[in-house]
N, C-alpha and C positions, 0 to 999 in steps of 0.2 A: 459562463463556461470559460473554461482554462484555452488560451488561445492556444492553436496546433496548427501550425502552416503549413504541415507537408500536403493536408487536402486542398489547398488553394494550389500552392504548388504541384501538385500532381493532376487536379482535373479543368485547372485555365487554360492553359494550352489547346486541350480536348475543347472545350467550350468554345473559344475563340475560334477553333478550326470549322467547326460547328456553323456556326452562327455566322461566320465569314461567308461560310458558302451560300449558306442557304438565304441571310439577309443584307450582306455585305458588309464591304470591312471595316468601314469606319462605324458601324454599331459595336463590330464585335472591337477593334481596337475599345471604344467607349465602355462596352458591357465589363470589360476587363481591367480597364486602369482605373478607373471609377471603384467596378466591383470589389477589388483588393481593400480598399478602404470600407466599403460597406462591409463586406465578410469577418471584418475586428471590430465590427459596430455591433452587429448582430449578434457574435460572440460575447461582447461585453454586456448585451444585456440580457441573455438567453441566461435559463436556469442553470444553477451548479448539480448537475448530474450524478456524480459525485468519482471518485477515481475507481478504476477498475473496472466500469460499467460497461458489462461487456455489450451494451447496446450503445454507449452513448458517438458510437461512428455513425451508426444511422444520423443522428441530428449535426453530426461536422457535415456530411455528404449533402441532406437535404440544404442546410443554411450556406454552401458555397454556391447549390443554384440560385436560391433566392438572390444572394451577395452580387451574379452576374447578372441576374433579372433587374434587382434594384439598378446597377450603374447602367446599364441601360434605358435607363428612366422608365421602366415599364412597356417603353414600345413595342415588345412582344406580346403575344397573346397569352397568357397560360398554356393552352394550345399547342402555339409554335414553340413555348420552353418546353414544353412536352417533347416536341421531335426531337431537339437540342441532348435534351436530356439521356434520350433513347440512341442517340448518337453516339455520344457516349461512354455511355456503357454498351452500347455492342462496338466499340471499337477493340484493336487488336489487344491491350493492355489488357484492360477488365476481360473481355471476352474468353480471354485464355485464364485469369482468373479462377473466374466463376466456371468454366468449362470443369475443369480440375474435379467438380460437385458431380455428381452423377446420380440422380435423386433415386433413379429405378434400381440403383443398388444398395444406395443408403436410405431406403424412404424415410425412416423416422428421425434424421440427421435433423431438424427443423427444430423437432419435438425436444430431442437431447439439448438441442442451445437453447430452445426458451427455457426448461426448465431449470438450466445452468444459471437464467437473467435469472428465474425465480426465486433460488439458491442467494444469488449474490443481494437481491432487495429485500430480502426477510433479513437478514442480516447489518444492510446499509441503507433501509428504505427508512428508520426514522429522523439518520439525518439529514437524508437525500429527498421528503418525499414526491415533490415534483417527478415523476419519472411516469413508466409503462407501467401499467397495473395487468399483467397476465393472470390468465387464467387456462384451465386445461378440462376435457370432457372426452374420456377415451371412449365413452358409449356411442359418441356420436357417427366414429367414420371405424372401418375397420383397416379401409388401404392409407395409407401416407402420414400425414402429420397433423395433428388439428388443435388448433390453439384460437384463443380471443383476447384481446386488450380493452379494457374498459377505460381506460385515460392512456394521452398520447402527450409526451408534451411539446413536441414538435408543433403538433395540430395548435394546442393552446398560446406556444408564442406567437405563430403564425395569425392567430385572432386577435393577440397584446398587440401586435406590431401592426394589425390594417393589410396584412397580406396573404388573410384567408384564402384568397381569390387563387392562389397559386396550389393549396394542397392537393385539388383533384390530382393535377399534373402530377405531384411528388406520390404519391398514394399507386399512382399508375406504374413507379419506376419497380413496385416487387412485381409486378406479370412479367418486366424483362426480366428481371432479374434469376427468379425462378427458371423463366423457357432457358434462360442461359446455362441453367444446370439441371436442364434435359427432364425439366417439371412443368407442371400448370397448377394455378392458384386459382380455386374458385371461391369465390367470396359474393358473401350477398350483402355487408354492411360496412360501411364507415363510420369513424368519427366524425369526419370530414363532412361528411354528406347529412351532418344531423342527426346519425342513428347513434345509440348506444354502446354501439362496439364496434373494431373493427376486426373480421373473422378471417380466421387463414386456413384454408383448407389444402394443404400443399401435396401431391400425389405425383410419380413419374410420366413422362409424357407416354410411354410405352401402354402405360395402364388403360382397360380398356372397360368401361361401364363400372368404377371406379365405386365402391361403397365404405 
């Protein structure tokens, strides 16, 4: 992947602050001056996504945790990068972000951007194919947005690289991220976890016995 610093630079600090508190500073000083150089190691050998991909910030976002996980030498749990992580993004920055979403009035807003990835990988998916392989099934839900991915390739560099161990964690950051914009994701599968897909069922938090 094409190396892009502004996510290092934008969510180190967050990280640091993180990790300072909760396991003290000389990790987090370590998770960080360390990590900078792991995050253009992981980029250099993570797949070429290809330009335009309007998903391929997912995998900048997930590979600067991993980046600070690695300079940490792993002394974290997946676990505790999980809190890290949820740290955050619910801090003031992202939170007011993602606030901005309001799912209960946009509920199908989910559905509209996967199908937009859709859109852009029938088009760039022969020369890009490493990517997310979406799919859509509007029989299934009538309230919110419902989609599935059959290939991740997030998940699969994370198995290349020996650092499966970390995707639960990353896989947990769409529940923030959704509750952040006043939704809930229920999901009953992963890649991650071994299953076939991972399914996104995304509805507003408002909604109530949700079909």
């Amino acid at each position: 992947m094409k190396y892009v610093g502004i996510y290092w630079t934008l969510f180190a600090p967050m990280m640091k602050k993180s990790i300072a508190r909760r396991y003290g500073k000389d990790l987090a000083k370590q998770s960080i001056k360390r990590g900078k150089a792991e995050y253009r190691r992981l980029l250099s050998r993570a797949d070429d996504l290809g330009p335009g991909n309007p998903m391929a910030m997912n995998a900048y976002f997930a590979y600067v945790f991993a980046a600070a996980w690695l300079g940490g030498g792993r002394r974290l749990t997946p676990d505790q990068m999980a809190q890290v992580m949820t740290d955050v993004l619910e801090g003031p920055l992202l939170r007011a972000v993602f606030g901005i979403t309001d799912l209960n009035k946009t509920p199908k807003k989910w559905e509209r951007d996967m199908r937009k990835y859709a859109k852009w990988f029938e088009a760039h998916g022969a020369d890009h194919p490493v990517n997310w392989q979406v799919s859509f099934d509007e029989s299934r839900h009538r309230d919110g947005s419902f989609y599935y991915f059959t290939r991740c390739p997030i998940c699969e560099f994370c198995e290349r690289e020996g650092i499966a161990e970390l995707m639960p964690a990353l896989c947990g950051t769409d529940e923030v991220m959704f509750r952040l914009q006043h939704g809930r994701l229920h999901r009953e599968h992963t890649i991650a976890n071994g299953d076939g897909i991972c399914d996104y069922w995304v509805v507003g938090d408002r909604v109530e016995a949700a079909k």
